[in-house]
N, C-alpha and C positions, 0 to 999 in steps of 0.2 A: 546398528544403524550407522551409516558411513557419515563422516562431517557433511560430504554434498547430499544428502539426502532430509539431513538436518536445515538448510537451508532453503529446502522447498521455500519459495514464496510464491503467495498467490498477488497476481496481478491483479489491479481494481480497473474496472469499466463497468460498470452500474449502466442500466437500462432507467430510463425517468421514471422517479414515480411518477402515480397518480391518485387525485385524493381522493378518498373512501367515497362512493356512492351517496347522496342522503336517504335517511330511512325511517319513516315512523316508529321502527320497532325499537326496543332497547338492548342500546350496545353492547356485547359480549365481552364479559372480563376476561384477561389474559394475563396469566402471569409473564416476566421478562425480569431480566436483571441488566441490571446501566452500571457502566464502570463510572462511579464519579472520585476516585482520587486514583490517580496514576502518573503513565506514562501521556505525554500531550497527544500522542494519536489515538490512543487509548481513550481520552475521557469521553465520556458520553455516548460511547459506542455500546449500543444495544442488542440483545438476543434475547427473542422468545422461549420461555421455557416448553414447548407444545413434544417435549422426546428429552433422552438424558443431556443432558449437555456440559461437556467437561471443559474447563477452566484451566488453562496453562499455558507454558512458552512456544508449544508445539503447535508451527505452523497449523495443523489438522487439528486442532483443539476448538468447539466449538465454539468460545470463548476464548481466541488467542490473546495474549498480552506480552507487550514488550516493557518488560521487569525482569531483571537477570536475578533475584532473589527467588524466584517464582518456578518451582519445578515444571517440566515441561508436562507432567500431565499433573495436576495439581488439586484438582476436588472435583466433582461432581455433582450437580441437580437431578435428583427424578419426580417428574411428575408421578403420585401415585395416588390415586383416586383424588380426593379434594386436597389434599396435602401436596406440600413439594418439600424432596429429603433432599439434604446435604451432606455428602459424604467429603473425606477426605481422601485421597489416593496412594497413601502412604510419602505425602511430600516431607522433603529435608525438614520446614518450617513448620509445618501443622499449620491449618485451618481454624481460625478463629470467627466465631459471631459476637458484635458487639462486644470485641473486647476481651472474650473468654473465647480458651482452646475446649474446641469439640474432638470428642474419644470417641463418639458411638454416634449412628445416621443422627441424623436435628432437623425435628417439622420448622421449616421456615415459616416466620409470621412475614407482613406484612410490613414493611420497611425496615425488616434490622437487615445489616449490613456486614459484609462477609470480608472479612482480610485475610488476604493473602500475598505473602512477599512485603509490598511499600503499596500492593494495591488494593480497592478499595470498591466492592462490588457489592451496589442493593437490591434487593429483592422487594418487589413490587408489583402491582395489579394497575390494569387499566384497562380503558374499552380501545378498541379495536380503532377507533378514531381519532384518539389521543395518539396512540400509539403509532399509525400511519403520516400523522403530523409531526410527530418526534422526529421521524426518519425522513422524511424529506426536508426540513429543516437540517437534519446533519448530514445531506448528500450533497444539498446547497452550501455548504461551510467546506466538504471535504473533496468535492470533486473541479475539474475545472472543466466548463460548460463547451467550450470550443473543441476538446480533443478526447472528455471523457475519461482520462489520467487523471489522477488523485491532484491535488490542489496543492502547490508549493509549499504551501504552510505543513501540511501534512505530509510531503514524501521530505522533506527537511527533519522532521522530528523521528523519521522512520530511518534515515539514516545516520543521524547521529545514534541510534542507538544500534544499529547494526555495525558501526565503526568502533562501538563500547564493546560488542559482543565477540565481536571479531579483535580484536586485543585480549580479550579477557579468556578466552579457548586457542590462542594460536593461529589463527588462522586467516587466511585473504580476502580481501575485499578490493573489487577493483572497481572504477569510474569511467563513467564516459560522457563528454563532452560534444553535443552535437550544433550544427548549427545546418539552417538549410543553406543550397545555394539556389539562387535564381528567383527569390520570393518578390523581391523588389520589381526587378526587371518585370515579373506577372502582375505585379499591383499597377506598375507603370501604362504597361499595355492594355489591359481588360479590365482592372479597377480592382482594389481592395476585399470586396465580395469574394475573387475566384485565388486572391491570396491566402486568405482567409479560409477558403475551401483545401487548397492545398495543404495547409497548417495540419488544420482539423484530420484530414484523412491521414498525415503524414504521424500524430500521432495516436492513430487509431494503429497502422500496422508497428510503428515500435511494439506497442503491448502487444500483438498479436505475434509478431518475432520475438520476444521475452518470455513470453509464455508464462511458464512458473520459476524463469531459472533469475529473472531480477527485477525493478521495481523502477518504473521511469515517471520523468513530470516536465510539464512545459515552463518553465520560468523567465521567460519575457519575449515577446513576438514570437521570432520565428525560433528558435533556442530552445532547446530539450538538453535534460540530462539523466541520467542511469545509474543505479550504482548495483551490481552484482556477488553478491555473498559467496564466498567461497571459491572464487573462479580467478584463475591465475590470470595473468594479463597476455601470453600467449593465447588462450582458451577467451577472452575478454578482446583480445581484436575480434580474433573469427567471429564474435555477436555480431561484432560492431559491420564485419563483412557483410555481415547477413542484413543487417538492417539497411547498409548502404546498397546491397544489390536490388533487395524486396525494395526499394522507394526508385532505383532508375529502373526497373523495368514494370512499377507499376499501370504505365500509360494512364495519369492520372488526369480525367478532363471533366466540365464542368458547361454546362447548355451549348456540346456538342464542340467546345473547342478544347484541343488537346494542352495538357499543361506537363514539363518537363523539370519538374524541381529537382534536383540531388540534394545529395549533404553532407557535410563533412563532418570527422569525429575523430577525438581525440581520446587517449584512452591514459590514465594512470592507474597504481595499482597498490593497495597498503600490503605491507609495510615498504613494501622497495623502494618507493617512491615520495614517501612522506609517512609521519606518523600522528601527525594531528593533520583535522580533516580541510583547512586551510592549505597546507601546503600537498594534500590531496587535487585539492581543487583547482589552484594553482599550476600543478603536473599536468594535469589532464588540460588546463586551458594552452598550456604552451603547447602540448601536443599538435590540440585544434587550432592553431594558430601555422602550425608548420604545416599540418595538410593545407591548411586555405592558402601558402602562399607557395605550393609544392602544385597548384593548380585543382583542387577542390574535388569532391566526388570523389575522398579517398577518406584510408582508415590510417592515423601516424600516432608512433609512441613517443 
């Protein structure tokens, strides 16, 4: 597997829940495991046990965790008749329940608790409506409502540890700095509402131009930022090209009036440019500071 293949990340845009139907009948137990001691993006993040589900660093893990003690495919669940097994996957660390290392599969009871790495994974039953309510309760905490992008608090804890991981294998991580232009001037003119609309759509196509290759979030008005695992900052403008083309020629309009936002974007890159993630940050805003006064609607390093 190549380092960029490694860095597969999947982008988050979640569709609303909705809550469970009401129903006379009695609700269906389901088993699920909750990460409650980790990494902060990590906690409380839930998966159904309903097929095997394995447990590791790997992005494709159905159980991903960001724990660099945590081999990348690290244990597995199987449902098997009324029972659910725990294996281990031949990890550096071993798989422990409650404390003790497990050698041979282990029928999971019902709230013991599975360590792995520094993390910290329970095994647990509920109905179906508990369980619908857990999860929109933490798509309310980890998404943000206007753009559908993960929630600052959450791509913050996602990239401090992608900036750990990326030090600790050698390897690049680059940042990107956006800001729109033109939002003002549209709130000025048609009102707030179709600024607002611009925002939203604007980071609707970021993720859609990121794809699986990096990880964005809106952190205040009109202001987005990116940060890219494994991608050189040559390879980390062309995104950023890309996201500045897809947004001027999206012809983006709103009750039949046309709206023209660009954006500008600044791009830094670790280690070249900084090695703690402040002076990361810092990189990439002077960048976006030199597009904006380079006349906007461009990409500058």
């Amino acid at each position: 597997m190549s380092n960029r293949d490694k860095w597969q990340i999947k982008t988050v845009q979640r569709e609303p829940l909705s809550p469970p139907e009401p129903s006379g009948a009695t609700p269906r137990r389901i088993a699920f495991l909750t990460v409650i001691r980790g990494g902060k993006r990590d906690l409380g993040r839930n998966v159904v046990v309903d097929r095997p589900i394995v447990i590791g660093r790997a992005e494709d893990a159905d159980l991903p965790l960001q724990d660099l003690v945590v081999s990348w495919r690290h244990a597995r669940v199987l449902p098997r008749g009324r029972h659910h097994v725990l294996e281990d996957l031949g990890s550096t660390n071993g798989t422990h329940v409650d404390g003790g290392l497990i050698t041979a599969p282990w029928n999971l009871r019902e709230g013991e608790k599975i360590f792995v790495g520094d993390t910290v994974v329970r095994f647990s039953m509920a109905d179906e409506m508990d369980l619908g309510f857990h999860d929109m309760v933490s798509q309310l905490v980890s998404t943000d409502p206007l753009t559908g992008l993960e929630s600052k608090r959450s791509f913050d804890d996602a990239l401090d540890y992608a900036l750990e991981a990326a030090r600790a294998n050698g390897l690049t991580l680059s940042i990107l700095m956006m800001d729109m232009d033109g939002v003002k001037t549209i709130n000025d003119t048609h009102g707030h509402l179709f600024g607002a609309h611009c925002i939203g759509e604007t980071g609707r196509l970021i993720a859609r131009v990121l794809g699986s290759r990096g990880q964005a979030c809106r952190f205040g008005g009109d202001e987005f930022t990116a940060f890219l695992p494994g991608i050189l900052k040559r390879d980390a403008v062309e995104v950023g090209e890309e996201i500045r083309g897809a947004l001027e020629g999206a012809g983006l309009s709103k009750d039949g009036i046309a709206l023209r936002p660009t954006i500008s974007i600044g791009v830094a890159s670790f280690p070249e440019d900084g090695g703690k993630l402040l002076e990361l940050i810092a990189a990439a805003d002077r960048a976006l500071y030199r597009a904006k006064a380079a006349g906007r609607n461009r990409v500058s390093v």
